[in-house]
C-alpha positions as CSV (number, residue, x, y, z in Angstrom):
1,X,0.0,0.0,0.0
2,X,2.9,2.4,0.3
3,X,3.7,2.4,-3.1
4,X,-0.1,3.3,-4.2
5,X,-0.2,6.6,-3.8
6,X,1.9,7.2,-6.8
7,X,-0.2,5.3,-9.0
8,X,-3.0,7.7,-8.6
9,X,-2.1,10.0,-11.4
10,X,-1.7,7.1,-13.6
11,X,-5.5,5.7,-12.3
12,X,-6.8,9.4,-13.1
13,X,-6.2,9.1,-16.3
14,X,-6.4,5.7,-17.8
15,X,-10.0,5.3,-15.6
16,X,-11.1,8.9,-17.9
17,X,-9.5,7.5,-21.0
18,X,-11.4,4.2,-20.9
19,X,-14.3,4.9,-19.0
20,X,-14.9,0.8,-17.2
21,X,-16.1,1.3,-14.3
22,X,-14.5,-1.0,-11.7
23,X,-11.4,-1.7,-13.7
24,X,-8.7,-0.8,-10.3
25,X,-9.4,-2.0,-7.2
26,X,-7.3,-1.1,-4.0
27,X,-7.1,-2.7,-1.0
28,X,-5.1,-2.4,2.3
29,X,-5.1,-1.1,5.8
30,X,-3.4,2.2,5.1
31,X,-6.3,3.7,5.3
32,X,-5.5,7.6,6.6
33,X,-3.0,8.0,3.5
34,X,-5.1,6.2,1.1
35,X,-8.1,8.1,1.7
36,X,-6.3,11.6,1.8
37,X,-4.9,10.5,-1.7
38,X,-8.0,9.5,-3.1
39,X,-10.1,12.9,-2.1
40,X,-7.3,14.8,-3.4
41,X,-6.7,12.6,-7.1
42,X,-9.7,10.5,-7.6
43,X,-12.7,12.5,-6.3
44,X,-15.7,11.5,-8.2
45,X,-13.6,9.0,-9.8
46,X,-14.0,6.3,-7.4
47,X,-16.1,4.4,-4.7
48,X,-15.1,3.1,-1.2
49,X,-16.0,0.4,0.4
50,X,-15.9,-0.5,4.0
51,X,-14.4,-4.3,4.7
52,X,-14.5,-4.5,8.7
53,X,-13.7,-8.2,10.2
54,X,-14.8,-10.9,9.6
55,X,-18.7,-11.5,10.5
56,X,-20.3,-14.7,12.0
57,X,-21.8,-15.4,8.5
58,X,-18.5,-15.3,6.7
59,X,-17.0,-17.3,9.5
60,X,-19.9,-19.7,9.5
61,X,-19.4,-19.8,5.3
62,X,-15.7,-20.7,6.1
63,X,-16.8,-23.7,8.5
64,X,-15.4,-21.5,11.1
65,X,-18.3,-20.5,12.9
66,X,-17.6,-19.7,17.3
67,X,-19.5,-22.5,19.8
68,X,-20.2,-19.7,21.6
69,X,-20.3,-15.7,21.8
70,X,-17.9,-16.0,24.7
71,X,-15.4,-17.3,22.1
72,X,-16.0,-14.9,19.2
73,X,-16.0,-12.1,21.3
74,X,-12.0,-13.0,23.0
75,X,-11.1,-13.5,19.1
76,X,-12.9,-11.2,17.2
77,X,-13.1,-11.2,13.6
78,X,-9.2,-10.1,12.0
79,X,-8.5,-12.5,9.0
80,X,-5.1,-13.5,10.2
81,X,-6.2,-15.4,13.2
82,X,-8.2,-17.6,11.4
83,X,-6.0,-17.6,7.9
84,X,-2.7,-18.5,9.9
85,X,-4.4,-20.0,13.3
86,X,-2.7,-17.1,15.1
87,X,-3.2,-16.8,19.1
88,X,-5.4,-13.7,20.2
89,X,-2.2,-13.1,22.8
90,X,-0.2,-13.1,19.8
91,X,-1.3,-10.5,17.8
92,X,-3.2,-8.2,19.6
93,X,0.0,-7.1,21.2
94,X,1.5,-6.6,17.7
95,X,-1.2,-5.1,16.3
96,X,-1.5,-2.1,18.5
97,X,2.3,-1.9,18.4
98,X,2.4,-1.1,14.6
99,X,-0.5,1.0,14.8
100,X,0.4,3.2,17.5
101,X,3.9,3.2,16.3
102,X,3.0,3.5,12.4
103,X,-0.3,4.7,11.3
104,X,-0.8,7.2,14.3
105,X,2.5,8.9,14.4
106,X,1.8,9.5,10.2
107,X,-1.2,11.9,11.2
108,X,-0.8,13.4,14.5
109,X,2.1,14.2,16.8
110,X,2.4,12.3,19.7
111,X,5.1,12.9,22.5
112,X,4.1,10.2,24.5
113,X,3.1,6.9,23.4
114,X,2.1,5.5,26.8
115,X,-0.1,8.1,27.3
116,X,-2.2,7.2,24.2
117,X,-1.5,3.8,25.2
118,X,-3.3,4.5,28.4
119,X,-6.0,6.1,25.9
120,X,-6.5,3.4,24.0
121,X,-7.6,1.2,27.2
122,X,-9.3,3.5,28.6
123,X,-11.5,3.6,25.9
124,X,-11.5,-0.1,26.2
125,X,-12.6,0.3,29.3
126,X,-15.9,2.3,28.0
127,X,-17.3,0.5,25.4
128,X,-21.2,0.7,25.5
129,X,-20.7,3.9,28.0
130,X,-22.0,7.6,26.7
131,X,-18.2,9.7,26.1
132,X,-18.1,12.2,28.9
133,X,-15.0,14.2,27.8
134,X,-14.5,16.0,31.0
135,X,-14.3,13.1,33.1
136,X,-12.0,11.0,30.6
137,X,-9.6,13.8,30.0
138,X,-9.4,14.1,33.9
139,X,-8.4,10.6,34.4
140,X,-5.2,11.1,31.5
141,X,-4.6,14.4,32.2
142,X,-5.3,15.1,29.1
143,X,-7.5,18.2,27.8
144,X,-10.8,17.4,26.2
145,X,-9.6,18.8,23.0
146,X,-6.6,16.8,22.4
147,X,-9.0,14.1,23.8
148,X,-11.5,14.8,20.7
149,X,-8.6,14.8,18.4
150,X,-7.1,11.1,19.4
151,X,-10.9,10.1,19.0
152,X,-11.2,11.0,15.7
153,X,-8.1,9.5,14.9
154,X,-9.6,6.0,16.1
155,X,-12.7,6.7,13.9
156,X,-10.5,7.4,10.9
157,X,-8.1,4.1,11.5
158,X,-11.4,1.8,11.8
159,X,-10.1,1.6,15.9
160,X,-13.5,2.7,17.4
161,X,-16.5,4.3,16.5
162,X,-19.2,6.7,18.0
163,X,-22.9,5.5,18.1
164,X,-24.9,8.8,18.5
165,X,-28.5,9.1,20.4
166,X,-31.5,9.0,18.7
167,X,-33.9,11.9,18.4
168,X,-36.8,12.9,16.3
169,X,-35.3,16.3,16.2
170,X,-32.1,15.5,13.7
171,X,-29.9,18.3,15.7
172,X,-30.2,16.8,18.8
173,X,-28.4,13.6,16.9
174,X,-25.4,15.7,16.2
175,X,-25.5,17.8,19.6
176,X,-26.2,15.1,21.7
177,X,-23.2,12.9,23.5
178,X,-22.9,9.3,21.8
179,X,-21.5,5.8,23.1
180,X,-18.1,4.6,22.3
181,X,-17.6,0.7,20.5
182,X,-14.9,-1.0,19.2
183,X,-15.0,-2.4,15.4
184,X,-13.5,-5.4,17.0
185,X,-14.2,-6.8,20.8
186,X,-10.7,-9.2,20.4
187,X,-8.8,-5.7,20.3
188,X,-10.9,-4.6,23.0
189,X,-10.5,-7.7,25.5
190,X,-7.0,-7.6,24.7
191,X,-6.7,-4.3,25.7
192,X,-8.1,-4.8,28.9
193,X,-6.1,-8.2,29.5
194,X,-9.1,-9.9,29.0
195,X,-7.7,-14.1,28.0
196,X,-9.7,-16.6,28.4
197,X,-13.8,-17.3,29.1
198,X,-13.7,-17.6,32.8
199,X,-11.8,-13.8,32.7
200,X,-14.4,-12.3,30.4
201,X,-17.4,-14.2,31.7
202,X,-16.0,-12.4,35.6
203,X,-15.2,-9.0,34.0
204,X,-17.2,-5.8,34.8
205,X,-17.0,-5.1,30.7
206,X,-19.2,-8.7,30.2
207,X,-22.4,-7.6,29.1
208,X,-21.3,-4.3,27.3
209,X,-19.0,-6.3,25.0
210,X,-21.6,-8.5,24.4
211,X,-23.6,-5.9,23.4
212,X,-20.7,-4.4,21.2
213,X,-20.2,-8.1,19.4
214,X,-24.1,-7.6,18.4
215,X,-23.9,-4.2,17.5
216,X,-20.7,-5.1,15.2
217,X,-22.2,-7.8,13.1
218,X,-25.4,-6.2,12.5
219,X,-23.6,-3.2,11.1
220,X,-21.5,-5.3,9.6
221,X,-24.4,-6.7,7.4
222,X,-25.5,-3.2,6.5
223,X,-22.0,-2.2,5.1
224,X,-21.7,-6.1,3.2
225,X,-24.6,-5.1,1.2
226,X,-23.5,-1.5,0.4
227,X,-25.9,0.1,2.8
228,X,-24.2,2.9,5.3
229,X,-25.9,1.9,8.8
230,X,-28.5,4.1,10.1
231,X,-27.8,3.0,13.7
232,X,-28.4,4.6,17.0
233,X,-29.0,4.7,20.7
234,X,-31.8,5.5,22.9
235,X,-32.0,7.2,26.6
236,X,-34.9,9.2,27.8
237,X,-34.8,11.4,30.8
238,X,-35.8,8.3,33.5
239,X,-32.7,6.7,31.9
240,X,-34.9,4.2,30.0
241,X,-32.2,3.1,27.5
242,X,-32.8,0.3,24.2
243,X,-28.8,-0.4,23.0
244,X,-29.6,-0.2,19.1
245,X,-32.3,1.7,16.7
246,X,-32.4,1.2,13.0
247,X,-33.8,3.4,11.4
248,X,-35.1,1.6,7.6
249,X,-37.7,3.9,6.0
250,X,-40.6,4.2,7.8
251,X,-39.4,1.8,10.1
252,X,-37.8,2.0,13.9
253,X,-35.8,-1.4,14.7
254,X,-35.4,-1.4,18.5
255,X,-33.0,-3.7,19.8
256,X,-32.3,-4.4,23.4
257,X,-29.0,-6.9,23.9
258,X,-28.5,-9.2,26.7
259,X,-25.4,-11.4,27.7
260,X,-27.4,-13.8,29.7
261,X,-28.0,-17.1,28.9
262,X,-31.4,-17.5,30.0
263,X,-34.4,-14.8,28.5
264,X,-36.0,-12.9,31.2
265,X,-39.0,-10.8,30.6
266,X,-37.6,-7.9,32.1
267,X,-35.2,-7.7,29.1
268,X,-37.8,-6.1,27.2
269,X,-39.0,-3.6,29.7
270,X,-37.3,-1.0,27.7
271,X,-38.8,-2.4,24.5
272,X,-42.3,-1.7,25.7
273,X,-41.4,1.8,26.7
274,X,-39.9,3.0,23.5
275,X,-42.6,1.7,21.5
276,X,-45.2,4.1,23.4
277,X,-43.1,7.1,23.3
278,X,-42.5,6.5,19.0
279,X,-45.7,6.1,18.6
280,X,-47.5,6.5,15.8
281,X,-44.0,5.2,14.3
282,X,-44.4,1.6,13.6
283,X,-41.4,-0.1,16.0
284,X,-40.0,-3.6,15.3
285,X,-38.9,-4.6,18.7
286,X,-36.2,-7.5,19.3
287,X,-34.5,-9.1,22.6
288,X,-30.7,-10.3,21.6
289,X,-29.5,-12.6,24.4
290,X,-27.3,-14.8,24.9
291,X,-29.0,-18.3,25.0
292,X,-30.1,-20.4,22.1
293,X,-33.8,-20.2,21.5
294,X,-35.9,-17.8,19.6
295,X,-39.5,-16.8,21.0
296,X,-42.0,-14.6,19.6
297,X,-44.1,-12.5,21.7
298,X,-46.9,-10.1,21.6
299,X,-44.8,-7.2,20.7
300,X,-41.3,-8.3,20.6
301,X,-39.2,-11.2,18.9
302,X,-36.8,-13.0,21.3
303,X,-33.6,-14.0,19.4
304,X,-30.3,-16.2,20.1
305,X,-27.3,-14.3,19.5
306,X,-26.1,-16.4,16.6
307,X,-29.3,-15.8,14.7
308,X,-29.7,-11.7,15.4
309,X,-28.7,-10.5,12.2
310,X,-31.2,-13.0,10.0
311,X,-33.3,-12.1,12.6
312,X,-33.8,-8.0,12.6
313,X,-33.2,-8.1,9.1
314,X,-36.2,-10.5,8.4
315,X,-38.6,-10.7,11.0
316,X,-41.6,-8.3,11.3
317,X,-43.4,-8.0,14.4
């Protein structure tokens, strides 16, 4: 990929010359120089795609497919593990190494690389909780600025991302604080020294990984059939929270995720809420746990976690 950029004049003009669409295609991980390259030669010229890891349905394609969430969620989804039969201990180590050391010093200056060490667990550390800058910054000793910037630079490398709040009123989307997740919960659980089952089923960060693992595949589905995901979350002023809405057309997808093994009706609490205060929106209402049966109620599907993507995407209630 470091070789690419030069190519780009010769792309420019051979893909005007000829006109076929689709004739080039790049790929790599170098993503912060290719996409500056491509804005600045290419514009109009050609489409991106985004190829996160490896989902349950590719893996389950492959023969590959996790006994249990537990499992898939310590390994996550990078193509070398499962190409080469690499250890998660193995990598992940390596991994953040080159990407602190490569990808992050290309774009931004940093003096110290423990410190955004210690930023890149403690955003481990927050997965499925709303970003308060103030309070993150304070525990670094960092400002919220610089704290902003070194988030954006994990959007940008495909590290983390930002789920923003639902709201009818479409500035309150963008003014609104959002929850941080990780593109991949085997970086995360690596990051917080998280090993084996009995670590992660002990760990305080259980259930929002879980939820993150979810979260991940079905957005990985959206981008896998060229769809940009329309995904949020949702807190009212009791607190009353549902972990996912999908917004498709006309149509509100709540999703409430749970980690346990066995369905309780009090998982859907939430559900039941959300659907009074959206009314007259019609709400699709699903319960992601962690067991292995599906159930359909009244007003809410109940769905295993290795069936929640067919599941949302095909199920009306």
């Amino acid at each position: 990929m470091q070789n690419v950029p030069s190519l780009f004049p010769y792309l420019k003009h051979y893909t005007d010359e000829r006109g076929r669409n689709g004739e080039y295609i790049l790929t790599g991980s170098q993503h912060f120089l290719l996409l500056e390259k491509i804005t600045q030669s290419l514009a109009g010229r050609v489409g991106l795609l985004q190829l996160l890891p490896l989902s349950l349905q590719e893996l389950k394609q492959a023969d590959l497919q996790p006994q249990s969430p537990e499992s898939f969620i310590l390994r996550g989804g990078y193509p070398r593990l499962y190409d080469q039969g690499m250890v998660p201990a193995d990598f992940f180590p390596s991994y953040i190494g080159t990407y602190v050391e490569r990808d992050v010093r290309q774009i931004i200056k940093v003096n110290d690389l423990r410190l955004f060490r210690q930023f890149l667990t403690a955003c481990a550390g927050r997965v499925g909780q709303i970003v308060n800058f103030n309070s993150m910054g304070s525990v670094l000793g960092i400002d919220s600025k610089t704290l902003k910037s070194w988030l954006g630079i994990l959007e940008a490398g495909f590290i983390a991302y930002l789920l923003p709040p639902y709201h009818r009123n479409f500035d309150k989307r963008i003014v609104k604080s959002p929850k941080l997740y990780f593109y991949d919960t085997g970086l995360a659980c690596s990051l917080l020294n998280i090993t084996n089952e009995d670590q992660l089923n002990a760990h305080f960060a259980k259930g929002a990984l879980f939820e993150n693992f979810v979260i991940n595949e079905l957005m990985k589905n959206e981008l896998n059939s060229g769809r940009p995901p329309a995904f949020y979350f949702w807190q009212d002023s009791n607190q009353k929270e549902i972990d996912l809405i999908i917004e498709s057309g006309p149509i509100l997808k709540a999703v409430e995720i749970k980690a346990g093994k066995t369905f309780h009706p009090d998982f859907a609490k939430n559900l039941l809420a959300f659907q009074s205060t959206a009314a007259p929106t019609t709400v699709q209402s699903y319960v992601v746990f962690g067991g292995s049966e599906s159930q359909k109620r009244e007003k809410y599907i109940v769905l295993p976690w290795g069936d929640a993507v067919a599941g949302v995407t095909s199920h009306e209630v």
